[in-house]
C-alpha positions in Angstrom: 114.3 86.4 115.6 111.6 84.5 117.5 112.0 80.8 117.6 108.8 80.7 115.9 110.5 82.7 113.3 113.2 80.6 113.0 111.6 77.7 111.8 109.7 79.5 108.7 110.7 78.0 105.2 112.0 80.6 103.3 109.0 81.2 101.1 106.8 81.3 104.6 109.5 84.3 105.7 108.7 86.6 102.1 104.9 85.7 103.4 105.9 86.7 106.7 107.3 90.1 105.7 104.2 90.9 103.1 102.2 90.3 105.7 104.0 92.8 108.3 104.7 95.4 105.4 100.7 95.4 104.8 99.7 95.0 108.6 98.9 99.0 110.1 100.0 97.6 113.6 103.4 98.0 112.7 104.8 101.1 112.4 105.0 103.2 109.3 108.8 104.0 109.5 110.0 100.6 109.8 107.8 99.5 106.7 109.5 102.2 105.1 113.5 102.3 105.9 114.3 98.9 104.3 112.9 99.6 101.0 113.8 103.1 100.7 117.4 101.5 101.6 117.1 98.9 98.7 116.2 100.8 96.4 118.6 103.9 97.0 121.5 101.4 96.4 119.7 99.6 93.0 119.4 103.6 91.3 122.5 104.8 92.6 125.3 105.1 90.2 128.2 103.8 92.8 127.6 100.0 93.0 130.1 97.6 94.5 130.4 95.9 90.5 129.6 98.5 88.2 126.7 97.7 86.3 128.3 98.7 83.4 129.8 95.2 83.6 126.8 92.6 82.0 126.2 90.0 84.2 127.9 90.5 87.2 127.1 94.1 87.4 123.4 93.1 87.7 124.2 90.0 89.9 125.5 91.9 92.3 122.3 94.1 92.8 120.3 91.0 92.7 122.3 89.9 96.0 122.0 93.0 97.9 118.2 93.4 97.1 118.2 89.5 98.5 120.3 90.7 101.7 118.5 93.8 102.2 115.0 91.7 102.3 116.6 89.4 104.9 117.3 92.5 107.0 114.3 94.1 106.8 112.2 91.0 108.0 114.9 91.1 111.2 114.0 94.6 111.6 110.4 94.1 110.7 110.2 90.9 113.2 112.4 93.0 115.9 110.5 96.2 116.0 107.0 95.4 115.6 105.1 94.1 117.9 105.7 90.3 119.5 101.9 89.8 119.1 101.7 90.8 116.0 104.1 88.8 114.6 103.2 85.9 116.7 99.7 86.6 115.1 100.9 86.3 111.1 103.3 83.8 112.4 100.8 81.3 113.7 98.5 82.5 110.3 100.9 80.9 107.9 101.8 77.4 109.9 97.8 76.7 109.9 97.6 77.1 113.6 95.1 79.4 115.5 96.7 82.4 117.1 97.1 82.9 120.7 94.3 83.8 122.3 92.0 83.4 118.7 88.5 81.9 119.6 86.1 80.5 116.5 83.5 83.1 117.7 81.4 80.9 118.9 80.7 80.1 122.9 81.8 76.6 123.8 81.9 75.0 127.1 83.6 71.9 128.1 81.7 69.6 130.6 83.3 67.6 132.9 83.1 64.5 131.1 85.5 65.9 128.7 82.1 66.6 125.9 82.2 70.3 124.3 78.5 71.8 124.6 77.7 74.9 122.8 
């Protein structure tokens, strides 16, 4: 993961990967695998407890849905674009992204005052 990455909160990383999963720059299959991978294991009947089992049966689907979400935001955060993610990244820790103007045409003088 990006440094950038890195330093997300946990609840700024589920924002992270919304944000990617809804974004149509990335592509389609990525946004696609994890969950389909999630899933597939949560309906299949050969689980690693058998749900069959209260409690743990349940608690051990709980903790692969939790590893496969950390996954996909590596793969989400690998395969789409740097900008992109740079982009939501810079979104969710307040900060203007790279390269953003405010839409409006400032000019900085030489005395250090902005004129627009």
């Amino acid at each position: 993961m990006t440094p950038n990455v890195e330093s997300l909160n946990i609840l700024q990383r589920v924002q992270l990967a919304w944000h990617l999963m809804r974004d149509d720059r990335v592509a389609p299959w990525i946004k696609r695998v994890g969950p389909i991978a999630i899933i597939a294991y949560v309906v299949s009947p050969i689980d690693l407890i058998p749900d069959i089992l209260i409690g743990p049966g349940q608690v051990d689907d709980l903790g692969v849905i939790a590893i496969g979400l950390v996954i996909l935001l590596r793969m989400l955060v690998q395969f789409a674009p740097a900008e992109v993610v740079e982009e939501h990244v810079s979104r969710i820790l307040g900060r203007p992204a790279w390269g953003a103007t405010s839409g409006v045409d400032d000019t900085i003088e030489t005395s250090g005052r902005v004129r627009r």
